[in-house]
C-alpha positions as CSV (number, residue, x, y, z in Angstrom):
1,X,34.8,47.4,-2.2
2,X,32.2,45.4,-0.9
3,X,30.3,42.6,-2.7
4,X,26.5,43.4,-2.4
5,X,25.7,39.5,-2.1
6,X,28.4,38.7,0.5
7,X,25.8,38.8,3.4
8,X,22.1,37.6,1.6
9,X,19.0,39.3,2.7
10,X,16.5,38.4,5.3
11,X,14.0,37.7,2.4
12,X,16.6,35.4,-0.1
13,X,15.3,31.7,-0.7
14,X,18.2,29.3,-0.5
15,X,18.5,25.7,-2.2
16,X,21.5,23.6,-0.3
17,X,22.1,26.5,2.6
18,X,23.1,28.9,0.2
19,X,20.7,31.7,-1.8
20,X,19.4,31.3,-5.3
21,X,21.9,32.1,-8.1
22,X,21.1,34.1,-10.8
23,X,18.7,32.8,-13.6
24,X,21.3,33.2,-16.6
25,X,24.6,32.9,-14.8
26,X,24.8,29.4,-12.1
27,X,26.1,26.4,-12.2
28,X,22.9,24.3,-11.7
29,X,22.7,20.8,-13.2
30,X,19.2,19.9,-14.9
31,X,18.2,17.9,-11.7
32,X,18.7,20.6,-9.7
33,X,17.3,23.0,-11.8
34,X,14.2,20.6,-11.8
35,X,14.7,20.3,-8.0
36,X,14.6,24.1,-7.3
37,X,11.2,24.6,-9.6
38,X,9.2,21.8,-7.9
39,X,10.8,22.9,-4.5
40,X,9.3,26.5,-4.6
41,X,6.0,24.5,-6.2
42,X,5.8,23.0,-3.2
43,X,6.9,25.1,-0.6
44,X,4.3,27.6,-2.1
45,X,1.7,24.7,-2.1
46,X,2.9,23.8,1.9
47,X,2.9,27.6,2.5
48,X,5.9,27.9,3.7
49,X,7.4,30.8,2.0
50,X,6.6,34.2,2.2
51,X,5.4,36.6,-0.3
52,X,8.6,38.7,0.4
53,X,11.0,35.8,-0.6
54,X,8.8,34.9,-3.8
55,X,9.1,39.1,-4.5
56,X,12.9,38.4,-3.8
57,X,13.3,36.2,-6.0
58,X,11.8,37.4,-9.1
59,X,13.0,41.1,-8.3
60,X,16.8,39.7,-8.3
61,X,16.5,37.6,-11.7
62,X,17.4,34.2,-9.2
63,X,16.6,30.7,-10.9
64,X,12.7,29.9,-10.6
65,X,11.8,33.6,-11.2
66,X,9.0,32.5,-13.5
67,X,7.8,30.0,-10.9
68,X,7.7,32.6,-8.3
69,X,6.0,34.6,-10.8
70,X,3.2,32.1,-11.2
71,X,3.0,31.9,-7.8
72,X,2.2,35.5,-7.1
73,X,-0.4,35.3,-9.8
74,X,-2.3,32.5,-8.1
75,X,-2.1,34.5,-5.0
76,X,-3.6,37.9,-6.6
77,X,-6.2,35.5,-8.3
78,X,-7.5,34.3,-5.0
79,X,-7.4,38.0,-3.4
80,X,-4.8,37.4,-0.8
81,X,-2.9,40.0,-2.9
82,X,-5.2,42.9,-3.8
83,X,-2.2,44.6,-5.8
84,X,1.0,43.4,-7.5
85,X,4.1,43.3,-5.0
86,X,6.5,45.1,-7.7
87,X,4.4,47.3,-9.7
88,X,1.5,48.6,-7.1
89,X,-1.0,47.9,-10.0
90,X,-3.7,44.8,-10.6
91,X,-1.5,43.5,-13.5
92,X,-0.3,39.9,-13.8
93,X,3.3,38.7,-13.9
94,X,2.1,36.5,-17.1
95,X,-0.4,37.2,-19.5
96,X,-3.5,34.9,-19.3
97,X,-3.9,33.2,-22.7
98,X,-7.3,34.1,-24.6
99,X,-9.0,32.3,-27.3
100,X,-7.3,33.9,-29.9
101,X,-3.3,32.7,-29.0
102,X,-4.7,28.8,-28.9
């Protein structure tokens, strides 16, 4: 029986050479957790990854999910994504705050 994350996809984001573990179950420290956020942060602000590894990450529940989330949000804010990469609709990965949840 093969393991379905012995050989990583073309699209996985990797932190020290090897892909993202998952966001509940990984042995990260809380400097490296901090590392990986601001890492994606800034590889998003440097644009230097893809819309397909950000859509990797948050479709395998990998550590910085909600960062890649807010990530694809800024993009469909802008219009370089008309439509949501996972659901094919205009909604947001998180909901925009309105007067009433100050």
């Amino acid at each position: 029986m093969s393991d379905k994350f012995s050989t990583p996809p073309e699209d996985s984001y990797n932190y020290k050479d090897k892909p993202l573990e998952h966001f509940h179950f990984n042995n990260y420290t809380k400097e490296e957790k901090l590392d990986i956020v601001l890492q994606i942060e800034r590889d998003f602000n440097a644009g230097m990854i893809s819309i397909s590894q950000l859509t990797w990450i948050y479709e395998n529940k990998r550590f910085g999910s909600f960062s890649a989330g807010l990530c694809l949000d800024k993009l469909m804010k802008k219009n370089v994504l008309k439509r949501n990469p996972i659901t094919g609709d205009k909604r947001l990965f998180n909901k925009e705050k309105s007067k009433f949840d100050w």
